[in-house]
C-alpha positions as CSV (number, residue, x, y, z in Angstrom):
1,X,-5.5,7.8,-0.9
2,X,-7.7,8.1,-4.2
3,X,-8.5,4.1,-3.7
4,X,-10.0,4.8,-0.2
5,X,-11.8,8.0,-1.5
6,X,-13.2,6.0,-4.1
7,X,-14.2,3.2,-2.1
8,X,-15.9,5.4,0.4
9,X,-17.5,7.3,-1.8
10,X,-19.3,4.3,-3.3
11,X,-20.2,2.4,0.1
12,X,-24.3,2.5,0.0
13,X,-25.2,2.6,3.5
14,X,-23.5,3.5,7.2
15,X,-21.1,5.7,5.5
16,X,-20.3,7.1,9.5
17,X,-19.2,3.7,10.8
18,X,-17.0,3.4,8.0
19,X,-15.5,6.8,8.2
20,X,-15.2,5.7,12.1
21,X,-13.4,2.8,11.1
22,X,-11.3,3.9,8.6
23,X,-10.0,6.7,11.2
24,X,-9.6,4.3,13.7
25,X,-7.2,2.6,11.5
26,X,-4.9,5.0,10.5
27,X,-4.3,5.4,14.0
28,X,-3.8,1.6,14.7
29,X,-1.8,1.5,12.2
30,X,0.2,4.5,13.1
31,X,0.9,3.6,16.9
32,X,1.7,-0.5,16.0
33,X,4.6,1.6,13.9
34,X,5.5,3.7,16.0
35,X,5.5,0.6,18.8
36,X,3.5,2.8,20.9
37,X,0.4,1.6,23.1
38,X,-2.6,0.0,20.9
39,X,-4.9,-2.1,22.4
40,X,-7.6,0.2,23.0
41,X,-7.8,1.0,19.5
42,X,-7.2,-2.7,18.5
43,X,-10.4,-3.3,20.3
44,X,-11.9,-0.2,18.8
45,X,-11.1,-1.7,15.3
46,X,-12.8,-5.1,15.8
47,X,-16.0,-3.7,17.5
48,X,-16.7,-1.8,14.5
49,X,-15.6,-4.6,12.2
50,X,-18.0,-6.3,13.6
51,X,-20.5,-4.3,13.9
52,X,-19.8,-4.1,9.8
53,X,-20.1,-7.8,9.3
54,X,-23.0,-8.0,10.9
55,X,-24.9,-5.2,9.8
56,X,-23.7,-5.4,6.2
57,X,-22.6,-9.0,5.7
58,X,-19.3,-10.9,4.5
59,X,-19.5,-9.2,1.4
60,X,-19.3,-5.8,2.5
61,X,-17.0,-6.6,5.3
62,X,-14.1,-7.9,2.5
63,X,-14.6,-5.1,0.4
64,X,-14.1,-3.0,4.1
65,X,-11.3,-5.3,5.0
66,X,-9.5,-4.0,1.4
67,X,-10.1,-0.3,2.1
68,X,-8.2,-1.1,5.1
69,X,-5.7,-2.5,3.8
70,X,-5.1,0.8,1.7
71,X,-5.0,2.6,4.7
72,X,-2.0,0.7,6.5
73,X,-0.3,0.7,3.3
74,X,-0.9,4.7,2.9
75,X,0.7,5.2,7.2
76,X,3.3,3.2,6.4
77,X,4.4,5.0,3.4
78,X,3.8,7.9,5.2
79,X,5.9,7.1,7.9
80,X,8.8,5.5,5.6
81,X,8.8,9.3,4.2
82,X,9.1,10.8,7.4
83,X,11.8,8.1,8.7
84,X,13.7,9.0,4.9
85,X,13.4,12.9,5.4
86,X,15.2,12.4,9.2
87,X,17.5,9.9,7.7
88,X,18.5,12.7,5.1
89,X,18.3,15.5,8.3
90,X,20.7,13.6,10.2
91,X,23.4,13.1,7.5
92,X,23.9,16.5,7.1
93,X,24.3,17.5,10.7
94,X,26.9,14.8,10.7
């Protein structure tokens, strides 16, 4: 989490599409985990990636690209914690 605060805090400019994005993303990643329903916020994701790349350039875009990154790897440990806590749940009702 500290590598997206960081990063965030030291984007210069359209700090609100970012934050939109980087929500977004948690809950792509979150539902294509969970196998639920996604497209909607698959298309969400790219509009504002794009609207990233072309407001900011490729530059900014990678260094966006690798704060999401950190994002799915932060869900995904997240939910490998949840899925270890039931796993732990479940053996002892057994």
């Amino acid at each position: 989490m500290e590598k997206i605060t960081t990063a965030y805090a030291n984007f210069p400019t359209d700090k609100e599409l970012l934050r939109k994005l980087i929500q977004t993303q948690f809950l792509l990643t979150e539902a294509e985990e969970k196998e639920l329903p996604s497209v909607d916020l698959e298309s969400e994701c790219l509009n504002l990636k794009m609207q990233i790349l072309n407001k900011l350039g490729k530059e900014k875009a990678q260094e966006v690209k690798n704060i999401l990154t950190n994002c799915g790897n932060l869900v995904r440990k997240e939910l490998e914690g949840d899925y270890g806590r039931w796993k732990r749940l479940s053996k002892k009702k057994g």
